[in-house]
VEXDREN-2710 file (C-alpha; in Angstrom, 1 decimal):
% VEXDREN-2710
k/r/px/py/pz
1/UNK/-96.7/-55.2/44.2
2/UNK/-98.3/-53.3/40.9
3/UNK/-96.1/-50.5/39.1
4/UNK/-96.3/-47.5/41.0
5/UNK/-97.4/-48.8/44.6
6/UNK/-95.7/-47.7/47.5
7/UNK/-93.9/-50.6/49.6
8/UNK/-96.6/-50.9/52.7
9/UNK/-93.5/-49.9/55.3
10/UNK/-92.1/-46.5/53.5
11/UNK/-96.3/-46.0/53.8
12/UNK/-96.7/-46.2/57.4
13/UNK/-93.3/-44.3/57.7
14/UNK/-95.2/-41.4/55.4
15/UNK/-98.0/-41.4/57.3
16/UNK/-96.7/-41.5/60.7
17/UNK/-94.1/-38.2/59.2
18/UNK/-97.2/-36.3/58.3
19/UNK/-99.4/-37.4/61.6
20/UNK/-96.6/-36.3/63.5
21/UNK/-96.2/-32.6/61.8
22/UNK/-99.6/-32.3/61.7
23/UNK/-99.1/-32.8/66.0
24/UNK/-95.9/-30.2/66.4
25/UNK/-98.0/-27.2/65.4
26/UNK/-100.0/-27.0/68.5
27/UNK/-96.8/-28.5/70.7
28/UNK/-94.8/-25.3/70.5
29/UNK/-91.7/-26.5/68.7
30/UNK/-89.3/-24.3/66.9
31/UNK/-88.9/-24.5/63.3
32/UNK/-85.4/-26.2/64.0
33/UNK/-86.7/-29.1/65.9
34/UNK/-89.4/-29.8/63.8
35/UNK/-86.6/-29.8/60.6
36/UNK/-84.2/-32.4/62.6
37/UNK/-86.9/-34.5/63.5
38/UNK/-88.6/-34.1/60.0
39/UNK/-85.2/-35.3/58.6
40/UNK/-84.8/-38.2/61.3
41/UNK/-87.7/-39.7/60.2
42/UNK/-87.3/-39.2/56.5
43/UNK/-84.3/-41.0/56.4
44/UNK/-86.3/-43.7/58.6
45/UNK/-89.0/-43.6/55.8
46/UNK/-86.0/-43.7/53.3
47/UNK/-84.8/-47.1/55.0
48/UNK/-88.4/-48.7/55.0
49/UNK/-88.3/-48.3/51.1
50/UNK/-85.2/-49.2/50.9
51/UNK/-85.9/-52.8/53.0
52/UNK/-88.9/-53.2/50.9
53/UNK/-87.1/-52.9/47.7
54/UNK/-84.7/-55.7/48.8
55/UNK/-87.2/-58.0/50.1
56/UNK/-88.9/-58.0/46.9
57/UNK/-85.8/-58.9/44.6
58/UNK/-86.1/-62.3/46.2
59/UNK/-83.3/-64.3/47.2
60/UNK/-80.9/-64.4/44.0
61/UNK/-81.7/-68.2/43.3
62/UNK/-80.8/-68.6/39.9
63/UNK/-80.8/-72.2/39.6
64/UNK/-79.7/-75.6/41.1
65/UNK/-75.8/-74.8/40.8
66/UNK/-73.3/-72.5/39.6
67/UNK/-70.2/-73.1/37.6
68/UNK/-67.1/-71.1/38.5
69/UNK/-64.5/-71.4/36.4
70/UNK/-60.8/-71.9/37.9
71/UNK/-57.1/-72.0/37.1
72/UNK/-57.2/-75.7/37.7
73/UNK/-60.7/-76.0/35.8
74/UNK/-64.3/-75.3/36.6
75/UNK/-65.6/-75.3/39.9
76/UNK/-69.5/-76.5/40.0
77/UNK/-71.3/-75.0/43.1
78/UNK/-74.6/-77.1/44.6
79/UNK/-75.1/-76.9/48.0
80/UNK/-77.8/-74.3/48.4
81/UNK/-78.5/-72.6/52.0
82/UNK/-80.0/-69.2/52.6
83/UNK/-77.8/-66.6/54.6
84/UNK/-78.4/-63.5/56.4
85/UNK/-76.1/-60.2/55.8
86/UNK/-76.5/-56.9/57.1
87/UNK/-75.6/-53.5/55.4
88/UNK/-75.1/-50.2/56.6
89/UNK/-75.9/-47.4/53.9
90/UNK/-76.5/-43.7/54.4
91/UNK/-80.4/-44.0/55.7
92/UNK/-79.8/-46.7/58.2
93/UNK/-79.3/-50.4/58.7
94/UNK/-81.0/-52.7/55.8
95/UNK/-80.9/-56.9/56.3
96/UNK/-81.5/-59.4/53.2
97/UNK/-81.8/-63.0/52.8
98/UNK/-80.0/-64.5/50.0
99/UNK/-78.9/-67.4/48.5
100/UNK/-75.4/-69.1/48.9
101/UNK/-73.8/-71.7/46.5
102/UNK/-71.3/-73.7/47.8
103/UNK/-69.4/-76.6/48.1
104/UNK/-67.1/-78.9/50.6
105/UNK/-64.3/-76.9/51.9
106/UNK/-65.5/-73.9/49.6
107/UNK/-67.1/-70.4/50.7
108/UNK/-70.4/-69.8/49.4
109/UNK/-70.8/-67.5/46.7
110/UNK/-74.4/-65.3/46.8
111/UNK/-75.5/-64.4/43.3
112/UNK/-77.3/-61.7/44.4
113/UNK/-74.6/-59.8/46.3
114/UNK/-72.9/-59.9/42.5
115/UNK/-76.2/-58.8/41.5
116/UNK/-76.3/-55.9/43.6
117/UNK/-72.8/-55.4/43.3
118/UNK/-72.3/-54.9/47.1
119/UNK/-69.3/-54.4/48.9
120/UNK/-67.3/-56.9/50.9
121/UNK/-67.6/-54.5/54.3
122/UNK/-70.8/-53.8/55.8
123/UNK/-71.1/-49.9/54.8
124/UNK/-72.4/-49.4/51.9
125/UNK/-70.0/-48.2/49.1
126/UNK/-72.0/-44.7/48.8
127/UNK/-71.2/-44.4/52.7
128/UNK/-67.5/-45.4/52.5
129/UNK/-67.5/-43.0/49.5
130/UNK/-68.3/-40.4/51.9
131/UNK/-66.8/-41.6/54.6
132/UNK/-63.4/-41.3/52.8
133/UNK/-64.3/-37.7/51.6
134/UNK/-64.3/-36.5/55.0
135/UNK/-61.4/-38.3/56.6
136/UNK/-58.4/-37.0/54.0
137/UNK/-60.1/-33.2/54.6
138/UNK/-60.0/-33.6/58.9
139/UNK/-59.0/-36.0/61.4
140/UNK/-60.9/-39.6/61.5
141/UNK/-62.7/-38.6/64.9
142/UNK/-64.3/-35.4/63.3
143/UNK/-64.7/-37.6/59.8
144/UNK/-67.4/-40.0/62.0
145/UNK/-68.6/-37.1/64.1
146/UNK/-69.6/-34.9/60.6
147/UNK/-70.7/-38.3/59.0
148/UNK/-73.1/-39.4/61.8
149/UNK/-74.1/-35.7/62.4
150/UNK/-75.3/-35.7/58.3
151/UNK/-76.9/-39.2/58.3
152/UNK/-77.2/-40.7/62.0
153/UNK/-75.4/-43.5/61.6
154/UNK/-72.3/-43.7/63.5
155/UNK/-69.0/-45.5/62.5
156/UNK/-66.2/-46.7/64.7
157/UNK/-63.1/-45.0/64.3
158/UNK/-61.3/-47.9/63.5
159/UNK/-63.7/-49.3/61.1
160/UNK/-63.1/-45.5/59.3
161/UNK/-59.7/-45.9/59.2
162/UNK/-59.4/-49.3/58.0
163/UNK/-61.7/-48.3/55.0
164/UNK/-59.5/-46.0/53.9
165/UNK/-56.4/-48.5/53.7
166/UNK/-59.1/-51.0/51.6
167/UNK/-59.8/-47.9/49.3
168/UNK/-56.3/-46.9/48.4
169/UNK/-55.3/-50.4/47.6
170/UNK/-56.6/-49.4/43.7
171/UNK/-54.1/-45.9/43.4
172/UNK/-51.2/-47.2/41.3
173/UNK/-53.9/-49.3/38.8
174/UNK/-55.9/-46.0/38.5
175/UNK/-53.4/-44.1/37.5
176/UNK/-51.2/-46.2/35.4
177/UNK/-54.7/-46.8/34.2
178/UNK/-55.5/-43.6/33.1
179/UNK/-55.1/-42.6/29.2
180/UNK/-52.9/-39.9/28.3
181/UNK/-53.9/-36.7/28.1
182/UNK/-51.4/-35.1/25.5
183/UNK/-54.4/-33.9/23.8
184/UNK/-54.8/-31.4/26.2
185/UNK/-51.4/-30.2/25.8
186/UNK/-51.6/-27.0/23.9
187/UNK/-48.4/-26.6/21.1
188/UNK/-45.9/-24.4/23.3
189/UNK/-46.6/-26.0/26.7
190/UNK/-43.8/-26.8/28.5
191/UNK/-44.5/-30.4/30.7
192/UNK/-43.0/-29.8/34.5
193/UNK/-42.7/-32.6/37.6
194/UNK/-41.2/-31.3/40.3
195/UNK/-40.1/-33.6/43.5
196/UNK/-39.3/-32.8/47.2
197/UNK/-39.8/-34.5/50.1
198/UNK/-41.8/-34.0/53.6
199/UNK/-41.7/-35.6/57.2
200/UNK/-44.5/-37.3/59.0
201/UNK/-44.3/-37.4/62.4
202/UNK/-45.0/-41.5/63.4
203/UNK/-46.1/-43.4/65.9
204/UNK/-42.9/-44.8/68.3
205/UNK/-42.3/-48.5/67.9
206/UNK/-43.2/-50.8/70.5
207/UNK/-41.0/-51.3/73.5
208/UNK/-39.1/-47.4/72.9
209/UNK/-37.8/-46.0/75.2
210/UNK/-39.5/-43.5/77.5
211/UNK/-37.6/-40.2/78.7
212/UNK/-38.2/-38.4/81.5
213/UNK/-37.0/-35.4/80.1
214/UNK/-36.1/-35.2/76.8
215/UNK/-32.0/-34.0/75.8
216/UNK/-31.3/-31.0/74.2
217/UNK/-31.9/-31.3/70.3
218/UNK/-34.3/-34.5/71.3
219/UNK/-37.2/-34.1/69.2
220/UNK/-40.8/-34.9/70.4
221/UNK/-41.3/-37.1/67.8
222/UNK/-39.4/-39.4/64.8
223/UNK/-40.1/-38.4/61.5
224/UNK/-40.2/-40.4/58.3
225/UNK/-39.4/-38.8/54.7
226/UNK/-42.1/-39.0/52.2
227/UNK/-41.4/-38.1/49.1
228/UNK/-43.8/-36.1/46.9
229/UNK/-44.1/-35.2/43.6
230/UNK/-46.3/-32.7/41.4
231/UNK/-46.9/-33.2/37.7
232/UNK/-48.8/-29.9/35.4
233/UNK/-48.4/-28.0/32.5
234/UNK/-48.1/-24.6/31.7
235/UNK/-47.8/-22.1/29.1
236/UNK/-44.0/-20.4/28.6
237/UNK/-43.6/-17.5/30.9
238/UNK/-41.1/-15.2/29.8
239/UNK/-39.5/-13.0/32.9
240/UNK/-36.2/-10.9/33.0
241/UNK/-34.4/-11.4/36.6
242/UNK/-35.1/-8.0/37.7
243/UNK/-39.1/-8.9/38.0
244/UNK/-38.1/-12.0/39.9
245/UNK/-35.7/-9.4/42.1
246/UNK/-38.6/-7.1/42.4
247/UNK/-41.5/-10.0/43.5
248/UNK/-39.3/-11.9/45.8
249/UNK/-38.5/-8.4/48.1
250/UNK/-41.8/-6.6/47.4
251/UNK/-42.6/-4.9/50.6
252/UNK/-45.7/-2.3/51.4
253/UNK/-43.6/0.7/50.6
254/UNK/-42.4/-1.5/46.9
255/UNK/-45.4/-3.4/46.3
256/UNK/-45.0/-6.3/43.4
257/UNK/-46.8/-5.6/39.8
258/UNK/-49.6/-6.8/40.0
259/UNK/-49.3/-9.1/36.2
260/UNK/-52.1/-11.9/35.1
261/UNK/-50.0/-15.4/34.0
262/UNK/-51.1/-18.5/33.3
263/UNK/-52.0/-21.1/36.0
264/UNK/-50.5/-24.7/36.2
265/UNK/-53.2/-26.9/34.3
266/UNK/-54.4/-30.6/34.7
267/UNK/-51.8/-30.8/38.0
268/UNK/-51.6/-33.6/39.9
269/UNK/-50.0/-34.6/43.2
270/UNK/-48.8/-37.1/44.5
271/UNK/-47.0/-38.8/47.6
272/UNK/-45.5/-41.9/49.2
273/UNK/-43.7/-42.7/52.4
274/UNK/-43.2/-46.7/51.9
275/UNK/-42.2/-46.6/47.6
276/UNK/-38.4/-46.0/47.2
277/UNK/-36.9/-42.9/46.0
278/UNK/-36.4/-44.9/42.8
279/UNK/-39.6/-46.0/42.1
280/UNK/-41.2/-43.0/43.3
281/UNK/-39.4/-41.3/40.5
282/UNK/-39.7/-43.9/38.0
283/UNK/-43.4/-43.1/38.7
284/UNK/-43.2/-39.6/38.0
285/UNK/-41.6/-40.3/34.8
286/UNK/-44.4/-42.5/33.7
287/UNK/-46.5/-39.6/34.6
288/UNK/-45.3/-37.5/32.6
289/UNK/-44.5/-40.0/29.4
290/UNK/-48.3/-40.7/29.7
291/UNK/-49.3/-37.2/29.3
292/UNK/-46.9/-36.8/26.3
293/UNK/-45.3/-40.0/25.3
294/UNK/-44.1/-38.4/21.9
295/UNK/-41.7/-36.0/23.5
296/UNK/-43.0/-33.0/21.3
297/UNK/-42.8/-30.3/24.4
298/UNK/-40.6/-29.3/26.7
299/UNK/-39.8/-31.1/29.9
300/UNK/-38.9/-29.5/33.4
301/UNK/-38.0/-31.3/36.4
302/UNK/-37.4/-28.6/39.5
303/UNK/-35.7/-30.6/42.4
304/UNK/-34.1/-29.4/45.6
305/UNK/-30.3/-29.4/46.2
306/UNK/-30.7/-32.7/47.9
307/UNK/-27.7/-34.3/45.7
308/UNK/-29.0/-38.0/46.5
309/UNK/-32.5/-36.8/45.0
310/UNK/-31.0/-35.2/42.3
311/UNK/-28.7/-38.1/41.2
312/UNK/-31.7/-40.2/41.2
313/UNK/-33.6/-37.8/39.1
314/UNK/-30.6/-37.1/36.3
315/UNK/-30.0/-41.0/36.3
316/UNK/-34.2/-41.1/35.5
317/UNK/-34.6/-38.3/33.1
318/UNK/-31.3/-38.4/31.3
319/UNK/-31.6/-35.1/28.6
320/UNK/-34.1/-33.3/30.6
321/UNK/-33.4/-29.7/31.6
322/UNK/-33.0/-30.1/35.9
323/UNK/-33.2/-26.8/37.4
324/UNK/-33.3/-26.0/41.4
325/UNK/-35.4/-24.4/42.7
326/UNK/-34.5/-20.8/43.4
327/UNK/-36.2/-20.5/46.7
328/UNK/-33.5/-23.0/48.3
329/UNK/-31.1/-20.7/46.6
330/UNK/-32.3/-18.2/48.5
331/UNK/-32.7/-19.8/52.3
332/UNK/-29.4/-20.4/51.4
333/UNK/-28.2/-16.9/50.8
334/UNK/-30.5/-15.9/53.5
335/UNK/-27.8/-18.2/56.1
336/UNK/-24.8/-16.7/55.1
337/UNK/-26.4/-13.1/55.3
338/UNK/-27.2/-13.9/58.5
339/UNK/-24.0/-15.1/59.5
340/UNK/-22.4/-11.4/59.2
341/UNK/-25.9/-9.5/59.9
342/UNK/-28.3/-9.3/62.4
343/UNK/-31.9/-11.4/61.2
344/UNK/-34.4/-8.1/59.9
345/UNK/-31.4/-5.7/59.1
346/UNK/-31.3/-4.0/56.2
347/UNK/-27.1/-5.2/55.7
348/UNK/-28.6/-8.6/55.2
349/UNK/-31.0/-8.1/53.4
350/UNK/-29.1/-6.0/50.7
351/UNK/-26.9/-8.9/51.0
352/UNK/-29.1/-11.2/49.9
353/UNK/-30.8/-9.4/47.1
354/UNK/-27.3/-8.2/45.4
355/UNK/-26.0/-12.0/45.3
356/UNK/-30.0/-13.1/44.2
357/UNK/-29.8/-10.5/41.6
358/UNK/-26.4/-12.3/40.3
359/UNK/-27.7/-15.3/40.4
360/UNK/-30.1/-14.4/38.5
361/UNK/-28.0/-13.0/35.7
362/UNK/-26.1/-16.2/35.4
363/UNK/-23.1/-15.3/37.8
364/UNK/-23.3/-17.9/40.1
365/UNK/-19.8/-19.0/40.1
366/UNK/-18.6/-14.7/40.7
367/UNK/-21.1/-15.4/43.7
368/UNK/-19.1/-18.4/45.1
369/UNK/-16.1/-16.7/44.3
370/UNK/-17.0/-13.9/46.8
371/UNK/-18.4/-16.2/49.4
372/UNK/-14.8/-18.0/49.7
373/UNK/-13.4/-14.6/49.6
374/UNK/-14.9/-12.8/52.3
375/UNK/-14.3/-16.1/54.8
376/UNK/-10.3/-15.1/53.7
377/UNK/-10.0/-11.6/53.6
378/UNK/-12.1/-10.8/56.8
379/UNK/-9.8/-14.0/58.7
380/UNK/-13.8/-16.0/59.3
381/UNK/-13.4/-18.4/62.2
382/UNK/-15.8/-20.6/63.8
383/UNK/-19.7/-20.8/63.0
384/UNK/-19.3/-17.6/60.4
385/UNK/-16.7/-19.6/58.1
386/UNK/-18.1/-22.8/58.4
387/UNK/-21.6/-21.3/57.2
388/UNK/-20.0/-19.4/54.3
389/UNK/-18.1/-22.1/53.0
390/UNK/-20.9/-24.6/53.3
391/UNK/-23.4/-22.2/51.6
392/UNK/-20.6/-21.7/48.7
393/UNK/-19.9/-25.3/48.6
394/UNK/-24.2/-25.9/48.0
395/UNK/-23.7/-23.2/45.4
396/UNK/-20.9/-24.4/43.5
397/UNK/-22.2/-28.3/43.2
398/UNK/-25.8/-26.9/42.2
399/UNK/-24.1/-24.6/39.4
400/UNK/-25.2/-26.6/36.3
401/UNK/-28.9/-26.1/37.5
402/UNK/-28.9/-22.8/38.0
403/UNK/-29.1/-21.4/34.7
404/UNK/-31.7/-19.5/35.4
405/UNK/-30.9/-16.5/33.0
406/UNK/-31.6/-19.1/30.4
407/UNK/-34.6/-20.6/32.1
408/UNK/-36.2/-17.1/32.4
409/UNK/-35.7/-16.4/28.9
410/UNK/-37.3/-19.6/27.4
411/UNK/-40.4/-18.6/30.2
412/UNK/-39.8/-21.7/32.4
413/UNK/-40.5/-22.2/36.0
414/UNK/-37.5/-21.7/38.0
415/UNK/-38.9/-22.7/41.9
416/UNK/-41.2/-25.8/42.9
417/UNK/-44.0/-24.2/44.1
418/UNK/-46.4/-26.5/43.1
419/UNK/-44.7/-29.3/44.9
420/UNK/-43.8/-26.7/48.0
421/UNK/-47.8/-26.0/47.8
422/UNK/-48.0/-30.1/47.7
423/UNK/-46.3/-30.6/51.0
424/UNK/-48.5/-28.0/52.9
425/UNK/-51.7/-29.4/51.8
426/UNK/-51.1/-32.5/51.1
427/UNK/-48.6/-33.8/54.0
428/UNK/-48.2/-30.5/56.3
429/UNK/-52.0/-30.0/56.6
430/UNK/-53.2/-33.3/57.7
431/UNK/-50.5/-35.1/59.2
432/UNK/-48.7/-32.6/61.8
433/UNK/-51.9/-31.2/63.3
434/UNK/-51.4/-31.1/67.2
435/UNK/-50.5/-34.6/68.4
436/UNK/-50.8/-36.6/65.2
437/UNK/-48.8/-39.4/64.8
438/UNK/-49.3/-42.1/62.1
439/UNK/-48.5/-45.7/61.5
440/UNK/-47.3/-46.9/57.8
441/UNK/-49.9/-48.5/56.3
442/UNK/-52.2/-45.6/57.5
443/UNK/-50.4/-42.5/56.3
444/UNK/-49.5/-44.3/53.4
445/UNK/-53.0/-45.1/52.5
446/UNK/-54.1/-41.3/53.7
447/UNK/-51.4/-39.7/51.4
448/UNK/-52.6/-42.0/48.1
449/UNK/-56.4/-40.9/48.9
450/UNK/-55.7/-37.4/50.1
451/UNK/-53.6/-36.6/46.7
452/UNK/-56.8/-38.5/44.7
453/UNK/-58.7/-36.1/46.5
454/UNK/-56.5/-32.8/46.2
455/UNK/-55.8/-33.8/42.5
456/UNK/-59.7/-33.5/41.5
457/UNK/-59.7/-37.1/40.9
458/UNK/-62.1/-39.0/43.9
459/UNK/-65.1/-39.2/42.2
460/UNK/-63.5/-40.9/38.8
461/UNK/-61.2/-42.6/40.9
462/UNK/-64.4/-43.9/43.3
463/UNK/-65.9/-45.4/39.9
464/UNK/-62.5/-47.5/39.4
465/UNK/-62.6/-48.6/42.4
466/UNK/-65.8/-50.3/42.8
467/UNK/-65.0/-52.5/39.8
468/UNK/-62.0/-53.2/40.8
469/UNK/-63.4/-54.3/44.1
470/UNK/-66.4/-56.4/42.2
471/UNK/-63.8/-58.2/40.5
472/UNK/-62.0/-59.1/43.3
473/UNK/-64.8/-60.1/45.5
474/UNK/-66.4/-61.9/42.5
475/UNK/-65.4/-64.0/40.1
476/UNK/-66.3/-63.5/36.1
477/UNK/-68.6/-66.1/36.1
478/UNK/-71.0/-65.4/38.3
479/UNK/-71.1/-62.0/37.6
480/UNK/-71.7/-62.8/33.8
481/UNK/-74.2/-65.2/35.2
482/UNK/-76.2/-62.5/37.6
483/UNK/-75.4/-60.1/34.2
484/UNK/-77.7/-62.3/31.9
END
């Protein structure tokens, strides 16, 4: 075939394109059929070039054997037969012809798979690519309907979700992968992680027990805790505690300043429902020693009032300010409000803002103080005492991290919303739509892609993972060999 020619099948597929529009202007058809057959067919021509292209590259023999060298020495290669393999890419179904190498009790290895770097699966790596896109933004069904809808070919559901588990296999090498980015830190930034966790409602084991009707405080369906994590930096953000005051009870009639300030930059999230709380955190550390392994800024971790979490975090960043966040502070206040006032009244809400407000100010100790007394002095029984004493108890064993005075003052971040926002979009978004329930190895393999994906990081991260997977599927050799 000279430079330039057209492969004889993409030809007749041009020809027949053009015979055929040339027909549909005397047929009547809208301008929207004759587009979606237009584009049918030019992804049919598409596929005839694409055939033609890998009929000519021949059938990858590259001599009488192939060495492949081993742990327990080199490995030579000489029985030669020609096998068939079909691949699924994003303008239909191609086959090719190739040549295996193999030996007695050996696979064959194809030197021109290597060549062509293909997959192991039989969708193309550009389709998986795309594939994958789709199924962390919507459910897998409406993943293959959009994908077949965009290119006509049409994926199993199963086959979708089991290429998503292959593609997160690569998350922890990626990342621990990555080089740091201190660079990017500008002088005074201050480094914050913050960590929460988030249920995901799973599928029920094998042989559970079905109910009639469920008991009351039965819930529809188990949960399991996974723990997720947010990494950024920011410039300092210097607030007094009556601006807080005044943003957190803005109403129409008070409306909050409206103030520019600076946006978390290079953030990343991140979850996992299968790592330990541990290692999870130990993660998050290396995080953030990667972005700034000198310790020249300021580091932040912002953490519920989860005291196991919060052990495991002081025992992992020993020296680093830990505040809590100061919207749990506030649900908190929020329950013992409405323990003495009616939910919307104006009583608990002045309740809640004059504690907030000393909070704020570094009198969280005088707000205890009061919460104890007000059990004693009004003679509290019941549900009322036992919510005022176990909101002053949460109080009083979160004091050391609620500094916020100070933390306002040096213009750090005082509540998690970046890891708040992270359980929304991350976990709350795709995993508890309407009758969702997930197995392990699924949601954990949909939480590593989905935070590639939220984190900005799918198409570098798509890169890594195609070599990674060449290696995998092909030893150095040959692809040094096919290489040459």
């Amino acid at each position: 075939m000279g430079a330039g020619q057209q492969p004889r099948p993409a030809l007749e597929a041009l020809c027949e394109l053009e015979a055929w529009l040339a027909r549909s202007s005397g047929e009547g058809l809208g301008f929207d059929e004759i587009e979606r057959e237009s584009e049918r067919r030019g992804r049919e021509l598409a596929c005839r070039a694409l055939q033609a292209h890998l009929d000519a590259m021949g059938d990858g023999d590259i001599g009488e054997a192939i060495v492949v060298q081993e742990e327990a020495g080199p490995v030579r290669l000489a029985y030669k037969r020609l096998h068939a393999r079909s691949l699924v890419t994003l303008v239909g179904q191609v086959t090719m012809n190739r040549l295996g190498y193999g030996a007695p009790g050996r696979e064959s290895l194809h030197p021109l798979d290597a060549s062509l770097r293909l997959p192991g699966r039989c969708y193309s790596y550009e389709l998986q690519r795309r594939l994958v896109r789709l199924a962390v933004c919507g459910p897998f069904d409406e993943a293959v309907a959009t994908l077949a809808d965009l290119t006509g070919v049409e994926v199993p559901k199963r086959s979708a979700e089991q290429v998503l588990i292959d593609t997160a296999v690569d998350f922890e090498a990626f990342y621990q992968g990555r080089s740091g980015c201190a660079g990017d830190l500008e002088e005074a930034d201050v480094l914050v992680g913050a960590i929460d966790c988030k249920g995901i409602p799973m599928v029920k084991p094998e042989g559970a027990e079905r109910v009639v009707r469920r008991k009351k405080g039965d819930k529809a369906n188990k949960k399991k805790m996974a723990t997720v994590a947010a990494v950024f930096s920011q410039p300092p953000r210097v607030r007094t505690p009556q601006q807080v005051l005044d943003s957190l009870f803005a109403t129409a009639d008070t409306p909050p300043q409206k103030e520019r300030h600076p946006r978390p930059a290079d953030k990343r999230v991140w979850a996992s429902l299968v790592s330990g709380k541990d290692s999870f955190i130990s993660d998050v550390r290396a995080e953030m020693d990667r972005r700034d392994p000198d310790r020249s800024h300021t580091w932040v971790m912002v953490t519920d009032g989860e005291r196991a979490l919060q052990r495991r975090v002081a025992a992992n960043f020993e020296g680093v300010t830990l505040v809590l966040d100061f919207l749990h502070v506030t649900e908190k206040l929020w329950r013992a409000a409405h323990a003495l006032h009616p939910e919307g009244s104006p009583e608990a809400t002045a309740f809640v803002r004059e504690r907030a407000g000393r909070i704020l100010n570094g009198q969280a100790s005088q707000v205890v103080k009061g919460l104890r007394q007000i059990v004693t002095k009004r003679r509290l029984t019941g549900n009322k005492a036992k919510t005022l004493r176990s909101v002053a108890d949460y109080l009083y064993s979160n004091r050391t991290r609620m500094a916020y005075h100070t933390y306002l003052a040096n213009g750090w971040p005082i509540a998690s919303g970046a890891v708040e926002g992270a359980c929304k979009t991350l976990v709350r978004d795709r995993f508890e739509r309407s009758g969702m329930r997930w197995c392990p190895d699924g949601a954990e393999a949909m939480l590593k892609m989905r935070a590639v994906y939220l984190s900005g990081d799918l198409d570098e991260y798509w890169t890594a993972h195609v070599q990674l997977d060449q290696q995998r599927l092909y030893p150095k050799s040959v692809r040094q060999l096919v290489a040459k």
